[in-house]
Residue frames as a rotation matrix with the C-alpha (Angstrom) as fourth column:
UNK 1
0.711 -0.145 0.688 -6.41
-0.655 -0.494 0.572 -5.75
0.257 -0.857 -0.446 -15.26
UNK 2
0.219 -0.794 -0.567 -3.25
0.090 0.595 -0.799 -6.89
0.972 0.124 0.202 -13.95
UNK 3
0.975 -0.050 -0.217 -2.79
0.188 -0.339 0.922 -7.65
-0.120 -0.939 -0.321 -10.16
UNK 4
0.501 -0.819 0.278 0.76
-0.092 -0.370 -0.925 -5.97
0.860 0.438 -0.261 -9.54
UNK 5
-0.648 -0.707 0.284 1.16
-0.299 -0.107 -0.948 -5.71
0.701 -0.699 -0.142 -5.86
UNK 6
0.129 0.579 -0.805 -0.04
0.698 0.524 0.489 -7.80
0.705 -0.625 -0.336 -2.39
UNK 7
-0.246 -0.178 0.953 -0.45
-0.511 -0.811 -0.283 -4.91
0.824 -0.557 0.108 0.42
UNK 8
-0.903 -0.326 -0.279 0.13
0.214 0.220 -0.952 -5.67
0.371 -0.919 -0.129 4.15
UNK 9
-0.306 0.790 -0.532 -2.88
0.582 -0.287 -0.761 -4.55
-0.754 -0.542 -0.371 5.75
UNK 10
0.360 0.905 0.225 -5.77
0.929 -0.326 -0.176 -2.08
-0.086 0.273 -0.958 4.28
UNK 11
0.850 -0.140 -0.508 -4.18
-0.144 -0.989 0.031 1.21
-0.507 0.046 -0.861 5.24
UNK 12
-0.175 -0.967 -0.183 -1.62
0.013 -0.188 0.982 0.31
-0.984 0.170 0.045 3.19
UNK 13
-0.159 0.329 0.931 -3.80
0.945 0.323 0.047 -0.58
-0.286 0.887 -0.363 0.09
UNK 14
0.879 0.475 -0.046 -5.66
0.444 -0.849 -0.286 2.88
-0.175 0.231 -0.957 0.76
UNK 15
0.333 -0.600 -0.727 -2.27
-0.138 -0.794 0.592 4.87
-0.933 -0.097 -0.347 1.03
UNK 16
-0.647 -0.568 0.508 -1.17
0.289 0.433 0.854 3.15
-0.705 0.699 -0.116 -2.22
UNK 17
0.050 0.782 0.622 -4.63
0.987 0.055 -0.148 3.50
-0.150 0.621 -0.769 -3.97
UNK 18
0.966 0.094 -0.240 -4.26
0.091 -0.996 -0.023 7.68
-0.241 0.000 -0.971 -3.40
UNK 19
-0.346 -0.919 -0.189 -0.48
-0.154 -0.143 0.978 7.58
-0.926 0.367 -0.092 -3.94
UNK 20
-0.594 -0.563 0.575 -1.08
0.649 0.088 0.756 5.77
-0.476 0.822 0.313 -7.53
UNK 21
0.563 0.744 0.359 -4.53
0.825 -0.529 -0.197 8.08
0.043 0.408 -0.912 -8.40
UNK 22
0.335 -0.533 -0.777 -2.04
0.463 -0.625 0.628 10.86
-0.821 -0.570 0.037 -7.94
UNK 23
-0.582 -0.801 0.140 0.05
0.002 0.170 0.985 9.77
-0.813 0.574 -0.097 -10.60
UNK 24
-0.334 0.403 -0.852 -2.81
-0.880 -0.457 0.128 9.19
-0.338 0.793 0.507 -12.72
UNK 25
-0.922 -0.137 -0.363 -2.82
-0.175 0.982 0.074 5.81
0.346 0.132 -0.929 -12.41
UNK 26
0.434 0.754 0.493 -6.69
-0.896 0.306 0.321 3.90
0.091 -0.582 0.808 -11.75
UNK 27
-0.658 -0.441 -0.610 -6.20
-0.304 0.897 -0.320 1.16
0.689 -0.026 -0.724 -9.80
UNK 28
0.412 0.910 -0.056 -8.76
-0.616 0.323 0.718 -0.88
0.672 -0.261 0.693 -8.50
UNK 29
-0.641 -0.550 0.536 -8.20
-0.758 0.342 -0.555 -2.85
0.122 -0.762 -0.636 -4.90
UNK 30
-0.017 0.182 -0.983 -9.16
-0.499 0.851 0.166 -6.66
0.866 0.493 0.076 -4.56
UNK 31
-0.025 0.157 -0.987 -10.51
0.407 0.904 0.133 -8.27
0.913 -0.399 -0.086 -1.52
UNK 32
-0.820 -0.049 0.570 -11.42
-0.419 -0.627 -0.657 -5.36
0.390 -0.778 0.493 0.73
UNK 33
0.343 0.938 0.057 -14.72
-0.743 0.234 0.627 -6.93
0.574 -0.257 0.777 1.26
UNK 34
0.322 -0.241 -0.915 -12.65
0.171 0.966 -0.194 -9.96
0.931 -0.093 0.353 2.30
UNK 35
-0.707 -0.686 0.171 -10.83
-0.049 -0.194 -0.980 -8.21
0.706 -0.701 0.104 5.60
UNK 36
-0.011 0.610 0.792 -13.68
-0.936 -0.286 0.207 -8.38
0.353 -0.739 0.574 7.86
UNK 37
0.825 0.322 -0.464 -13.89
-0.313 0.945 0.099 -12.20
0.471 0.064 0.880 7.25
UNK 38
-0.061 -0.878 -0.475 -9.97
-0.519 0.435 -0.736 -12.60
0.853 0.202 -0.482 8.12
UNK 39
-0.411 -0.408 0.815 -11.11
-0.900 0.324 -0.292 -14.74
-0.145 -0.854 -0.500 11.25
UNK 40
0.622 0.121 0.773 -12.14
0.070 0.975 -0.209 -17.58
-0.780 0.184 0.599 9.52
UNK 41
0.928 -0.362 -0.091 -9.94
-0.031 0.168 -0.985 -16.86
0.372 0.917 0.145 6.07
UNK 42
0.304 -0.933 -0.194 -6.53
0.838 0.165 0.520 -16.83
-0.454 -0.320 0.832 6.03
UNK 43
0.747 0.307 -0.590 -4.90
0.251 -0.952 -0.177 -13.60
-0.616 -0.016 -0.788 6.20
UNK 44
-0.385 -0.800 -0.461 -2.11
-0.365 -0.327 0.872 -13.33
-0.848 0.504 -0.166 3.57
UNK 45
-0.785 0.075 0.615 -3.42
0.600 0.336 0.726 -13.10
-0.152 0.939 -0.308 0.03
UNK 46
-0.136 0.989 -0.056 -6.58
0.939 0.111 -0.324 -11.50
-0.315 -0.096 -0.944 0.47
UNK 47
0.615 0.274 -0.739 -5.78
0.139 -0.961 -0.240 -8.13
-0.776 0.045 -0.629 -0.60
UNK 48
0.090 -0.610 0.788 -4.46
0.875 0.426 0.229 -6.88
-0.476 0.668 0.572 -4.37
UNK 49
0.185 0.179 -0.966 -3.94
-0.510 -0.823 -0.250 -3.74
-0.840 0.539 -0.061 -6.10
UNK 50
-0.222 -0.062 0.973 -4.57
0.885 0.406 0.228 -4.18
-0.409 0.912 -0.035 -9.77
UNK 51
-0.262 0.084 -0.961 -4.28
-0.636 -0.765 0.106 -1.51
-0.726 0.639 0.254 -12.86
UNK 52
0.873 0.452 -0.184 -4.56
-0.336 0.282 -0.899 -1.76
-0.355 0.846 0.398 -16.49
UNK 53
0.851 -0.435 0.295 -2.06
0.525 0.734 -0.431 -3.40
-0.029 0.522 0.853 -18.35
UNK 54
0.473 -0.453 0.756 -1.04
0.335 -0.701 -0.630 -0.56
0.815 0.551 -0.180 -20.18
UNK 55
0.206 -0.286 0.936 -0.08
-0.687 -0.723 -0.070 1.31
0.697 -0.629 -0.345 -16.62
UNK 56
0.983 0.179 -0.042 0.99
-0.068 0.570 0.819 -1.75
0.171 -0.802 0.572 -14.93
UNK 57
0.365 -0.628 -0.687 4.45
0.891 0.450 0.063 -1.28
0.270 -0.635 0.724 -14.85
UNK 58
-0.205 -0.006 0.979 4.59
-0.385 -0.919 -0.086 2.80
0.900 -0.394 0.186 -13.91
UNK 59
0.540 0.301 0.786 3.02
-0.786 -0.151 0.599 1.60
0.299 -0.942 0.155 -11.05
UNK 60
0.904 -0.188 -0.384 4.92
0.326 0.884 0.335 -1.15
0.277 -0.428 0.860 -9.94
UNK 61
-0.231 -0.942 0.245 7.96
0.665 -0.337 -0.666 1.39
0.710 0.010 0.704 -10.33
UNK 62
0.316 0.657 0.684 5.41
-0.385 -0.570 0.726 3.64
0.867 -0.493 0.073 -8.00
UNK 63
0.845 0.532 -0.048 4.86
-0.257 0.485 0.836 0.88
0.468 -0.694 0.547 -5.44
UNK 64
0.574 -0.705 -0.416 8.43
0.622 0.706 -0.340 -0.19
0.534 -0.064 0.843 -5.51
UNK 65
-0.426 -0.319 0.847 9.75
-0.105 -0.912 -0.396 3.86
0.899 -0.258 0.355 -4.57
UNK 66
0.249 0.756 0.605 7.11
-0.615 -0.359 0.702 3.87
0.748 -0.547 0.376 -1.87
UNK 67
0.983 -0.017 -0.181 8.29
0.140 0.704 0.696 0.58
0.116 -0.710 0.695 -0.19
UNK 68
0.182 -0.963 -0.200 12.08
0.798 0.264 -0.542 1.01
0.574 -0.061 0.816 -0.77
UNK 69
0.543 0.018 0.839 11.79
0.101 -0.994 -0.044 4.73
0.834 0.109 -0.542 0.88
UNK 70
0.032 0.172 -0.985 13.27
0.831 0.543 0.121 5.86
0.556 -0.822 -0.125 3.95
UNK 71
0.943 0.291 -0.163 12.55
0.334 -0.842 0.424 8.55
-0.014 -0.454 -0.891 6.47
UNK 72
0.511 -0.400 0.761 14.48
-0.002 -0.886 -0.464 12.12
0.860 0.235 -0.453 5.67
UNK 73
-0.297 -0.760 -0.578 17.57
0.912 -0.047 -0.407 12.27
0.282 -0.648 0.707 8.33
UNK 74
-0.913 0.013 -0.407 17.01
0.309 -0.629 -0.714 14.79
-0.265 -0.777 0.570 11.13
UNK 75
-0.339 0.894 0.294 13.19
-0.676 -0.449 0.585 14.93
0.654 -0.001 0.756 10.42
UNK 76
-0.070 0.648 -0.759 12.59
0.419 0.709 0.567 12.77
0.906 -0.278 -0.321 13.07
UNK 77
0.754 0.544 0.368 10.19
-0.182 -0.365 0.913 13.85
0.631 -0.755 -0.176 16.34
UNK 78
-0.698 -0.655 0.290 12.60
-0.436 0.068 -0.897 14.38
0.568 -0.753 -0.333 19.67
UNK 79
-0.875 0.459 0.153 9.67
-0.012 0.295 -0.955 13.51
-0.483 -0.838 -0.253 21.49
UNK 80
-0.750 0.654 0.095 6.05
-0.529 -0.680 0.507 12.96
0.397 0.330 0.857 21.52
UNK 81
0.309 0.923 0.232 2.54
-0.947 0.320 -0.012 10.97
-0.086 -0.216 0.973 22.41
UNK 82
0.961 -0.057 0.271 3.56
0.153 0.926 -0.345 6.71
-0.231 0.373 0.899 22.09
UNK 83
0.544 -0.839 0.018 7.31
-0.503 -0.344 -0.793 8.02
0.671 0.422 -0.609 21.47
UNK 84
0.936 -0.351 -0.010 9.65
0.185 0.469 0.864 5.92
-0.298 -0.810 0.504 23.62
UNK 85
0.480 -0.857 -0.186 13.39
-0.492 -0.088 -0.866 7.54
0.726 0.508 -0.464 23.41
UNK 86
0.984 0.120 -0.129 15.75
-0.051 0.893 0.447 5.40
0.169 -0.433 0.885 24.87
């Protein structure tokens, strides 16, 4: 197993962990048990996505699409719930 990528927060591990099972990819997250603790740990490091070797860089080209993305011109909401237009 090869750790490949540090995720920001849980719901990013989880969106990543279904994004790379998509692909086909198993990948196995590192230090979820650890996020409850983060008020006595320190909170940067504690979370990893790791694959197998063999499929460690596919996914990193995955992970790398997923972070570099950006949101589809004119699909953004005019309005909505928590929306503040300005």
């Amino acid at each position: 197993m090869k750790r490949i990528y540090e995720p920001e927060n849980l719901l990013e591990a989880e969106v990543l962990l279904v994004m790379l099972a998509s692909e086909g990819i198993g990948a196995h997250l590192q230090g979820r048990d650890l996020v409850g603790a983060m008020g006595e740990l320190p909170a940067i490091g504690l979370l990893n996505l790791a694959v197998d070797d063999a499929q460690a860089e596919r996914a990193l080209a995955l992970i790398n699409q997923y972070t570099s993305a950006l949101p589809v011109a004119g699909e953004e909401p005019d309005s909505g719930p928590g929306i503040l237009l300005c």
